[in-house]
Z-matrix of the N, CA and C atoms (Angstrom, degrees):
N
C 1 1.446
C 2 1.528 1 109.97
N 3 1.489 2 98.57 1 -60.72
C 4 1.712 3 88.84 2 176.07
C 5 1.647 4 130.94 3 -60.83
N 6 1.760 5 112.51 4 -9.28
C 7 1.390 6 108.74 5 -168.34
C 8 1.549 7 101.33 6 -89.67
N 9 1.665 8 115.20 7 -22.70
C 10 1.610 9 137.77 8 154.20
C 11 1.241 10 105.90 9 -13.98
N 12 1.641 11 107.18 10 -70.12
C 13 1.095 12 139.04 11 -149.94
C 14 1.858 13 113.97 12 -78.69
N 15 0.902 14 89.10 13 -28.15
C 16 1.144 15 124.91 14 -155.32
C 17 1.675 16 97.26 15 -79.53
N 18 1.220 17 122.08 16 -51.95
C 19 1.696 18 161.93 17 -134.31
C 20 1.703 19 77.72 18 -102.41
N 21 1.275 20 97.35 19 -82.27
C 22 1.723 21 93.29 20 -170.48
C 23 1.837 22 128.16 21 -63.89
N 24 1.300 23 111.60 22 7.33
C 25 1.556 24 135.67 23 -158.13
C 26 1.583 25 73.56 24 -98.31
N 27 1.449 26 117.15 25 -52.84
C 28 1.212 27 107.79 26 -156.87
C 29 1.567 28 130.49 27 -88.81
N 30 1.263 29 103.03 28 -33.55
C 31 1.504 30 127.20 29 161.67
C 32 1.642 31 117.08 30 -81.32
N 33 0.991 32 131.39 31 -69.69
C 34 1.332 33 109.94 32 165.27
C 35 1.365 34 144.19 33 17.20
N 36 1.939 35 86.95 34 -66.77
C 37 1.965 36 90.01 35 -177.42
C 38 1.295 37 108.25 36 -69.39
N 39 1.722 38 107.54 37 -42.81
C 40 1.229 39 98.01 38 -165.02
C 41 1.748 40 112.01 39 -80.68
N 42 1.569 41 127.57 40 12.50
C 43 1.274 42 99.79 41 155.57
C 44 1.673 43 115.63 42 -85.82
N 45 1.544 44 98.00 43 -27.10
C 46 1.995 45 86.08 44 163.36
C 47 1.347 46 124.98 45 -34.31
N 48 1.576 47 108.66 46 -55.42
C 49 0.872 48 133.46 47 -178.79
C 50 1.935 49 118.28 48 -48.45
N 51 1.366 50 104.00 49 -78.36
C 52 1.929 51 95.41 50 154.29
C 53 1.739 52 117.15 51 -44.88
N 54 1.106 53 108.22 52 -48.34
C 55 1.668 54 95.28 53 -165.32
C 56 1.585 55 98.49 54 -77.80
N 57 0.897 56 131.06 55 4.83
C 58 2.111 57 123.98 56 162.38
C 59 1.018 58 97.82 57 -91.58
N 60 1.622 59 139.57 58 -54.87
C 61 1.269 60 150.85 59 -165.33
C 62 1.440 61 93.37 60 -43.19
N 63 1.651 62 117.97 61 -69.10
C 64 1.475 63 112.50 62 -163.86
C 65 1.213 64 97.23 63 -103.86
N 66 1.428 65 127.86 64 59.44
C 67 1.396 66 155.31 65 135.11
C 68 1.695 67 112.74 66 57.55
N 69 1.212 68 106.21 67 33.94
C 70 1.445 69 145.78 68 174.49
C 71 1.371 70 100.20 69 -78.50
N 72 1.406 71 156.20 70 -36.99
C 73 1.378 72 150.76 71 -161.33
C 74 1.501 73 89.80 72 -158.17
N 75 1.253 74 102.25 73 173.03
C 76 1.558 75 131.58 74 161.31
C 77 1.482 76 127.28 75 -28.71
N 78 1.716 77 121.29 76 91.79
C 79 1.249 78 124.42 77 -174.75
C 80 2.048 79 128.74 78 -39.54
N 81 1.340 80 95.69 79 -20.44
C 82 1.675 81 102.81 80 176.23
C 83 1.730 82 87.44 81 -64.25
N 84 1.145 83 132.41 82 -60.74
C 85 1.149 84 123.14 83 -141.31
C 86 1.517 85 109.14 84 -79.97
N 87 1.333 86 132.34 85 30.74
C 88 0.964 87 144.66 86 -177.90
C 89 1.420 88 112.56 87 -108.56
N 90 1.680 89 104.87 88 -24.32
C 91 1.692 90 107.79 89 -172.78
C 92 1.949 91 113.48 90 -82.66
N 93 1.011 92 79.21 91 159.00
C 94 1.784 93 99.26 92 -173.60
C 95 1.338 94 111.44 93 -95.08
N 96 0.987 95 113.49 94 149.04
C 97 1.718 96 102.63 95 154.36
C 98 1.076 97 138.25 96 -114.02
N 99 1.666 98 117.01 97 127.31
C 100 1.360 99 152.45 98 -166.08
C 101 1.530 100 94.32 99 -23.06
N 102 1.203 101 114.52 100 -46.09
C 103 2.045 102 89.75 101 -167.24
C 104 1.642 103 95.36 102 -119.98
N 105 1.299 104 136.65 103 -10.75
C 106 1.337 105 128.24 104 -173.64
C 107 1.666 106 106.91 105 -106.52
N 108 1.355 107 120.94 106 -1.57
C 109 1.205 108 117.24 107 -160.47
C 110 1.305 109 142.39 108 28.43
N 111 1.306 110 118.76 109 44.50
C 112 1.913 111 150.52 110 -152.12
C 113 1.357 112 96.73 111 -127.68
N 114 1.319 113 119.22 112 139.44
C 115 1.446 114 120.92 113 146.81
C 116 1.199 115 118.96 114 -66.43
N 117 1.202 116 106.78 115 76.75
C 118 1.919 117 106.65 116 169.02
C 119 1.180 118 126.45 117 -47.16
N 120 1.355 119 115.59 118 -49.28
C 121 1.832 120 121.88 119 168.07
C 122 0.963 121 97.86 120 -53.64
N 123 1.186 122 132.57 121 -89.93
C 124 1.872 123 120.89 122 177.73
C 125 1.199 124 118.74 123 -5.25
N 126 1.428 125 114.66 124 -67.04
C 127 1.575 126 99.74 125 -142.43
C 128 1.801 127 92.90 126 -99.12
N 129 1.828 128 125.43 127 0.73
C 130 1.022 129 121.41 128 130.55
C 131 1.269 130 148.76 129 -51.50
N 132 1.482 131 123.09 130 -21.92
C 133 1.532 132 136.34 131 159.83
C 134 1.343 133 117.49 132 -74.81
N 135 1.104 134 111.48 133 -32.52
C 136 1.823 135 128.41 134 -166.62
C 137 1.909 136 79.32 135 -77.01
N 138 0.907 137 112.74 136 -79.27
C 139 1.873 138 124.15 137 -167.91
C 140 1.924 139 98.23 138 -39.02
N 141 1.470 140 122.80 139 -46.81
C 142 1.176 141 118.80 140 -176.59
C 143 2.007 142 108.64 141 -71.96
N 144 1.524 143 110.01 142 -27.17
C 145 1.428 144 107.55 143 -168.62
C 146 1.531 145 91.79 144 -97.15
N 147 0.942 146 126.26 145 -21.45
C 148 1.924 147 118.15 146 169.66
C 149 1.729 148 98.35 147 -60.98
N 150 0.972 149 105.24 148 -79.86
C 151 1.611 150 95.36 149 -171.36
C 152 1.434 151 113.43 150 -51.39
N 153 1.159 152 118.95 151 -25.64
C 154 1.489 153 96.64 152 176.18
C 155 1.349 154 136.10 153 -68.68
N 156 1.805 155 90.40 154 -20.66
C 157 1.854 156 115.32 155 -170.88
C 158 1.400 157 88.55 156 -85.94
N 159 1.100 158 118.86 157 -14.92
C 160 1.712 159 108.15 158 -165.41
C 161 1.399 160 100.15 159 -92.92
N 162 1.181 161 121.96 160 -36.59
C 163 1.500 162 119.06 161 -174.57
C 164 1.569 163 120.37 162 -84.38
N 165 1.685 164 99.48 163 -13.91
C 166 1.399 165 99.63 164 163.26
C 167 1.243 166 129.30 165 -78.79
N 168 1.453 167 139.25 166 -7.02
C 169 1.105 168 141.39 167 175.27
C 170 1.517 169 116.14 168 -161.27
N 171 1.240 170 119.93 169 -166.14
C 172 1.427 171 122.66 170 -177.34
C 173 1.608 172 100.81 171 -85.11
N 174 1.441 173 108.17 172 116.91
C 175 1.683 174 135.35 173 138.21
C 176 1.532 175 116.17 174 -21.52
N 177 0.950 176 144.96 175 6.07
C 178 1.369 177 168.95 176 -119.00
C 179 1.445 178 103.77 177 -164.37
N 180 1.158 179 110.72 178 -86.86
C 181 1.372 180 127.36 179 -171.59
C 182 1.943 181 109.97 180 -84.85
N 183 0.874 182 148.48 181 -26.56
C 184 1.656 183 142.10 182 102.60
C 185 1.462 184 119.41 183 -7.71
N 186 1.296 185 126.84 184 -36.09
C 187 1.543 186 114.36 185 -172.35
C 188 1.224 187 100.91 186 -83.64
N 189 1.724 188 115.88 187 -40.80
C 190 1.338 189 137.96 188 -156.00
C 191 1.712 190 97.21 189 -73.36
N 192 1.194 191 108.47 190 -47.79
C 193 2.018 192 117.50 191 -175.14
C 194 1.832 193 87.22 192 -58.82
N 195 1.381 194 136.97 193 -81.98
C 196 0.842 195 142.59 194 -140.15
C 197 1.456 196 114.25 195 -80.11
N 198 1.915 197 121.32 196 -28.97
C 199 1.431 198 99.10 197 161.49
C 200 1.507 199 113.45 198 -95.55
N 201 1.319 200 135.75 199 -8.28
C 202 1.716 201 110.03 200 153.90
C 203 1.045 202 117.15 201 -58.64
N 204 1.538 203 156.16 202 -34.09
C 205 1.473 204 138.18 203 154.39
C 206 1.013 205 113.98 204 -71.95
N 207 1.679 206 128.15 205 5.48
C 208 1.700 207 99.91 206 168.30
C 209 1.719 208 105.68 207 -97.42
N 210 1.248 209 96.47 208 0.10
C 211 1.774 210 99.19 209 -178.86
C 212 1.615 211 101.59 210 -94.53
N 213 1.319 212 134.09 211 -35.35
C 214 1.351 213 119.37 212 168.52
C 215 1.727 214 120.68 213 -59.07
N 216 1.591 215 94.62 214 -14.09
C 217 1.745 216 93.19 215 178.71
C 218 1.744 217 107.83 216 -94.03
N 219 1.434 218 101.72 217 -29.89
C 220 1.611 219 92.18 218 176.28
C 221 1.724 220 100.92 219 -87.83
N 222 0.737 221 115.66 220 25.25
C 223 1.718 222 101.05 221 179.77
C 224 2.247 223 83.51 222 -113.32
N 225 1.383 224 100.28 223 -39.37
C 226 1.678 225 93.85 224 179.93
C 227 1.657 226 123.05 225 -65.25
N 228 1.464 227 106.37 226 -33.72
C 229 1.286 228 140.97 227 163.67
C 230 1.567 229 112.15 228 -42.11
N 231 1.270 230 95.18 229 -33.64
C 232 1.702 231 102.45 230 -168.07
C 233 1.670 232 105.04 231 -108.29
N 234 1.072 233 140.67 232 -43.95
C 235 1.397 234 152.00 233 105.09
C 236 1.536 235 109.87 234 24.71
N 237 1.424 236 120.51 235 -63.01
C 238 0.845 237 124.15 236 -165.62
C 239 1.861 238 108.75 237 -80.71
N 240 0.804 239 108.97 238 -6.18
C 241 1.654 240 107.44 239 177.25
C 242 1.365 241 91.78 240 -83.10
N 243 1.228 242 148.52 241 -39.61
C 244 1.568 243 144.56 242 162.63
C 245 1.694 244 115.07 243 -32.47
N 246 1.452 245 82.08 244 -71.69
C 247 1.926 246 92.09 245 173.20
C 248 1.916 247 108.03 246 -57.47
N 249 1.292 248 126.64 247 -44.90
C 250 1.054 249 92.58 248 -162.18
C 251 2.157 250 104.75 249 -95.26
N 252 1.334 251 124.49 250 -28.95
C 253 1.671 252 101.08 251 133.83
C 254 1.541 253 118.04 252 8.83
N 255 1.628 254 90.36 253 -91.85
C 256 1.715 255 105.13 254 -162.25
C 257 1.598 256 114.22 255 -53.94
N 258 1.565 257 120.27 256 -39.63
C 259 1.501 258 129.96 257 -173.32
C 260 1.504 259 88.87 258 -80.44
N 261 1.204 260 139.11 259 -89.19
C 262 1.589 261 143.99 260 -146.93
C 263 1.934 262 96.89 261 -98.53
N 264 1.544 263 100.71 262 83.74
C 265 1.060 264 106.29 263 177.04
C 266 1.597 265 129.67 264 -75.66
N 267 1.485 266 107.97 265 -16.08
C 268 1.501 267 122.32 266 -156.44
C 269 1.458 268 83.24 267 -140.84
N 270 1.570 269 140.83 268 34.51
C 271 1.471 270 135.73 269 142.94
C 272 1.626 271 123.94 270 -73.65
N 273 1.376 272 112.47 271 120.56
C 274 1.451 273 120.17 272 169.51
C 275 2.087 274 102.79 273 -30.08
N 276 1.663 275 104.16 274 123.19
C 277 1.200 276 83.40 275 167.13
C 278 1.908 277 105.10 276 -119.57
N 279 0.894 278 128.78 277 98.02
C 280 1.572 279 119.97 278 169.05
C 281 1.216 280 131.31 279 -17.11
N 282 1.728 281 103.46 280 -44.58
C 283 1.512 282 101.13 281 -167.82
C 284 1.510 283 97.56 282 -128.13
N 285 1.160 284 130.83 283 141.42
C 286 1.442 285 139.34 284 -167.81
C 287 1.676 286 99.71 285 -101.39
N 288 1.099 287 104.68 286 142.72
C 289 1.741 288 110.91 287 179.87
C 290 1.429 289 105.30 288 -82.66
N 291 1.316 290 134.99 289 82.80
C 292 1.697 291 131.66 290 -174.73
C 293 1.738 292 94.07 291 -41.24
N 294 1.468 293 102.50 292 133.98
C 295 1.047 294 104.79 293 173.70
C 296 1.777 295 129.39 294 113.71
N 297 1.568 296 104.90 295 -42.67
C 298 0.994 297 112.80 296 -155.33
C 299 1.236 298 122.23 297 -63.92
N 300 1.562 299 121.20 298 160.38
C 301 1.476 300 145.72 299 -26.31
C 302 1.457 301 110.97 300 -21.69
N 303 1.091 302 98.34 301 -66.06
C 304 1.687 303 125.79 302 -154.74
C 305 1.889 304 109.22 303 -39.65
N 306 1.185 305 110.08 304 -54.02
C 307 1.548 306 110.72 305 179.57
C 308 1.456 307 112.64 306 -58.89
N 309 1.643 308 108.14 307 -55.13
C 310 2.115 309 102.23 308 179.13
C 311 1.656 310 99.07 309 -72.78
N 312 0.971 311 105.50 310 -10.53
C 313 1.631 312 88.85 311 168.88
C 314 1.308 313 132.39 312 -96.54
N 315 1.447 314 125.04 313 -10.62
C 316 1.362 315 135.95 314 161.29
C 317 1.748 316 107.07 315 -73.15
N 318 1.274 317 108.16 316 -37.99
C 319 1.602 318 121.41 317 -175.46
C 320 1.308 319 90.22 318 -71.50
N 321 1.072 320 147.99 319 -113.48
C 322 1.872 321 148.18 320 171.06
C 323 1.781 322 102.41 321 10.24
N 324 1.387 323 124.65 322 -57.65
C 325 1.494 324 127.03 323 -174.93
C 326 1.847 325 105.03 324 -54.16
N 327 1.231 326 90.83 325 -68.39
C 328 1.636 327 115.50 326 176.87
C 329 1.870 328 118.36 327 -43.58
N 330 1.536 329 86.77 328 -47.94
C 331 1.714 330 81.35 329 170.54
C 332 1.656 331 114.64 330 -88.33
N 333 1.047 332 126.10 331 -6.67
C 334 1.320 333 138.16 332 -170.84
C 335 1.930 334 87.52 333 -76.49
N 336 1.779 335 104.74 334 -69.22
C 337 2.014 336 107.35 335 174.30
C 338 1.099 337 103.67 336 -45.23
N 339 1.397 338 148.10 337 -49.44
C 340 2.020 339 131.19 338 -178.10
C 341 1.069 340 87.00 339 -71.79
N 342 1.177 341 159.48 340 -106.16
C 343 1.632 342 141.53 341 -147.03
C 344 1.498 343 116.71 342 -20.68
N 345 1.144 344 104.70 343 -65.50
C 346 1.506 345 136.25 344 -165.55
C 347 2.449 346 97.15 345 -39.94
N 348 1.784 347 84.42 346 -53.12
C 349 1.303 348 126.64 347 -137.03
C 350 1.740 349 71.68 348 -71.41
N 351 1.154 350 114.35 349 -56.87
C 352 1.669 351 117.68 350 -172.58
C 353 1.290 352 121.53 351 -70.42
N 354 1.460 353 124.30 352 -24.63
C 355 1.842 354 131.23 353 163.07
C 356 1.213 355 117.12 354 -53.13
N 357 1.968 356 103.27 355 -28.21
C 358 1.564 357 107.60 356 173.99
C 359 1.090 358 121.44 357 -66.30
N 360 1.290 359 96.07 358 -74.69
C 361 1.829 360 136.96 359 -161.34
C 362 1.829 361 100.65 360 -60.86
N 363 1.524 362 122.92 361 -55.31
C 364 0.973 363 115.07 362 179.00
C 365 1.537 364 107.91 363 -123.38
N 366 1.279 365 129.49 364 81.69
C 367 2.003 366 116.19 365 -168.19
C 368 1.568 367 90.93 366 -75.42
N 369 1.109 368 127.02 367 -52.76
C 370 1.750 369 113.60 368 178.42
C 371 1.511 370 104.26 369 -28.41
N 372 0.808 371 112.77 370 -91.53
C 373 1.873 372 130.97 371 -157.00
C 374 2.052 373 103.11 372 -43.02
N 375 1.406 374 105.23 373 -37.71
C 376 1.570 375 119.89 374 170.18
C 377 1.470 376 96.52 375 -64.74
N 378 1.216 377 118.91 376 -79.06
C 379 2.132 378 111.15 377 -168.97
C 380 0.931 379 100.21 378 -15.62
N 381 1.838 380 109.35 379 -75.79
C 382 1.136 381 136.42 380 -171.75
C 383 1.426 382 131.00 381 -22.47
N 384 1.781 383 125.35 382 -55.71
C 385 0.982 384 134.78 383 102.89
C 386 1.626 385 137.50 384 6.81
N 387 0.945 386 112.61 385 -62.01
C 388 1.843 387 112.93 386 -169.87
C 389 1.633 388 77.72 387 -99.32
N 390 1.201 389 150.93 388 -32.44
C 391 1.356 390 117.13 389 -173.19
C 392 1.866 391 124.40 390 -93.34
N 393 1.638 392 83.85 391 10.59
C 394 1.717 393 91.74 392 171.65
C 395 1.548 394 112.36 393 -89.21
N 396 1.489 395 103.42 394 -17.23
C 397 1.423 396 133.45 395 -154.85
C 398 1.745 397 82.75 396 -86.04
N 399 1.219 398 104.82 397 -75.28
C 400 1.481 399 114.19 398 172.87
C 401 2.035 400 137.99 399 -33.96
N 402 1.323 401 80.60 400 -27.21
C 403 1.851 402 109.10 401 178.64
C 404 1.626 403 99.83 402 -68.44
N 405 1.434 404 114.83 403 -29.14
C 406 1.568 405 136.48 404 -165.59
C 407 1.842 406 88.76 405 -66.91
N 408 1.457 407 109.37 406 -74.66
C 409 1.133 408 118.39 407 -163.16
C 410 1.659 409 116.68 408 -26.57
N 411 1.611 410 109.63 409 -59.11
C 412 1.338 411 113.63 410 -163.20
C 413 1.656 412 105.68 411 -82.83
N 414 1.293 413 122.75 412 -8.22
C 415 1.574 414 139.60 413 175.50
C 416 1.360 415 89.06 414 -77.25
N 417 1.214 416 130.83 415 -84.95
C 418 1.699 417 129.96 416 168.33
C 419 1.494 418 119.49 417 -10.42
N 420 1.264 419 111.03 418 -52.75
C 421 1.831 420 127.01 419 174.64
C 422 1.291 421 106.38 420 -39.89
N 423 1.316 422 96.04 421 -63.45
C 424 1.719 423 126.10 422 -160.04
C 425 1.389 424 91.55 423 -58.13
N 426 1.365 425 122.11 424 -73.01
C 427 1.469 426 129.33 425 -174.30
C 428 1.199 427 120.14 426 -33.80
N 429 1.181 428 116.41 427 -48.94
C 430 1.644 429 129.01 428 -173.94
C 431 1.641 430 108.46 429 -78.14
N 432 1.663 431 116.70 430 -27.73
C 433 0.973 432 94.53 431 179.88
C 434 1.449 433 119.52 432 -97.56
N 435 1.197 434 107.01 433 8.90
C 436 1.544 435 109.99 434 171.46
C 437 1.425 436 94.78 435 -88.31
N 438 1.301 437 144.58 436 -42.81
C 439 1.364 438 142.13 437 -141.91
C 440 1.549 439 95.97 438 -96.40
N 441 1.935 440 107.34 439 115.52
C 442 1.369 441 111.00 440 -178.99
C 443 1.380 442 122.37 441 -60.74
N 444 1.595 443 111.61 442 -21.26
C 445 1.799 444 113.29 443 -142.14
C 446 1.727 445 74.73 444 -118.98
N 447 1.111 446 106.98 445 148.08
C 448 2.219 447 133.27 446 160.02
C 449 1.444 448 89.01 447 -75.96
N 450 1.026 449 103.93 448 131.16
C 451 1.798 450 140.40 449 168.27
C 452 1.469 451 86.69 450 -29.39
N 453 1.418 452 126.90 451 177.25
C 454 1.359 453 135.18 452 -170.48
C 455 1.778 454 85.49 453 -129.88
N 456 1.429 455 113.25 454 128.32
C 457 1.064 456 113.76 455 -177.16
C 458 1.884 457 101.09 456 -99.25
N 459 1.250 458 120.61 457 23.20
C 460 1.392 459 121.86 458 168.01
C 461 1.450 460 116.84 459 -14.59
N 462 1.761 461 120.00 460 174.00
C 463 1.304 462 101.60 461 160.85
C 464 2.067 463 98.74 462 -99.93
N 465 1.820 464 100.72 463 175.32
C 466 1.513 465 79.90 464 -177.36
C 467 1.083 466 103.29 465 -96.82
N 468 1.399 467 95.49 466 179.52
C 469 1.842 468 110.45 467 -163.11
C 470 2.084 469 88.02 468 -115.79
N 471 1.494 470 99.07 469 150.88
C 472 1.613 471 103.45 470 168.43
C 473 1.923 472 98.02 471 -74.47
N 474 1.366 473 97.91 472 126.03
C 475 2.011 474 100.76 473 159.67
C 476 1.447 475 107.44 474 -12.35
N 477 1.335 476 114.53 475 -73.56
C 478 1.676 477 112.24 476 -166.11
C 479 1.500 478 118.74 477 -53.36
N 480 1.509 479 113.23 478 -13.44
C 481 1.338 480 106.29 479 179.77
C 482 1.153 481 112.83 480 -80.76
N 483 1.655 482 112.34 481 -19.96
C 484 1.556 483 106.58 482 -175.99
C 485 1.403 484 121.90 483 -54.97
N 486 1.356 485 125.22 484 178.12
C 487 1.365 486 140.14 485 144.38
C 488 1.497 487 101.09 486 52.16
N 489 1.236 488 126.00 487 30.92
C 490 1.610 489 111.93 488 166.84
C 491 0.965 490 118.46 489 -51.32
């Protein structure tokens, strides 16, 4: 539970952080900070909307909404080394998948059974789940259609390079 927790403490800001960057969310959350090079605003909003989600209901049922959709994204996450293989066949790859097929494909099977495993066991708490997931979609709409300019498909930069 706590390494859960732990996982999204850490990633979080910085997807605020990309999705302001390519002007997908809220421009504060794009800034760094001057001597730590962190999205501080980020991972200050994330710390103010955790406690708030936490104090609105049972911690229990919050863990349960938020890691069945974080396992349909790492099971897609993992998936996706298949798709991109197949599209960018002759791309430099740095890091080799130990294992492969066989390892992202046991990981994809495996996260597919905890998904699977929770539509059963709990389908309330899953909807529940995919329709917070879903609330995203038409917020996304909205975003894009206010936002004049297409995301900047740059390459990315590591945090520390920013804002020298």
């Amino acid at each position: 539970v706590f390494s859960a927790i732990n996982s999204v403490a850490l990633t979080a800001p910085r997807v605020f952080y990309a999705m302001a960057a390519d002007g997908l969310f809220f421009k504060k959350l794009a800034e760094v900070h001057p001597r730590f090079r962190t999205p501080a605003f980020a991972i200050t909003v994330l710390g103010i909307w955790s406690a708030v989600l936490s104090l609105m209901g049972k911690f229990q049922e919050l863990l349960n909404y938020t890691m069945f959709v974080a396992w349909i994204f790492y099971g897609l996450g993992a998936a996706a080394v298949f798709a991109y293989r197949r599209k960018y066949p002759d791309m430099p790859r740095p890091y080799l998948v130990p294992g492969y097929p066989w390892t992202p494909l046991i990981f994809v099977l495996a996260a597919a059974a905890l998904v699977l495993n929770v539509i059963v066991s709990t389908p309330r708490n899953a909807f529940i789940g995919l329709g917070i997931v879903a609330l995203g979609l038409p917020a996304y709409a909205l975003w894009r259609m206010r936002t004049v300019e297409a995301p900047a498909t740059a390459e990315p930069k590591p945090m520390a390079d920013l804002e020298k």
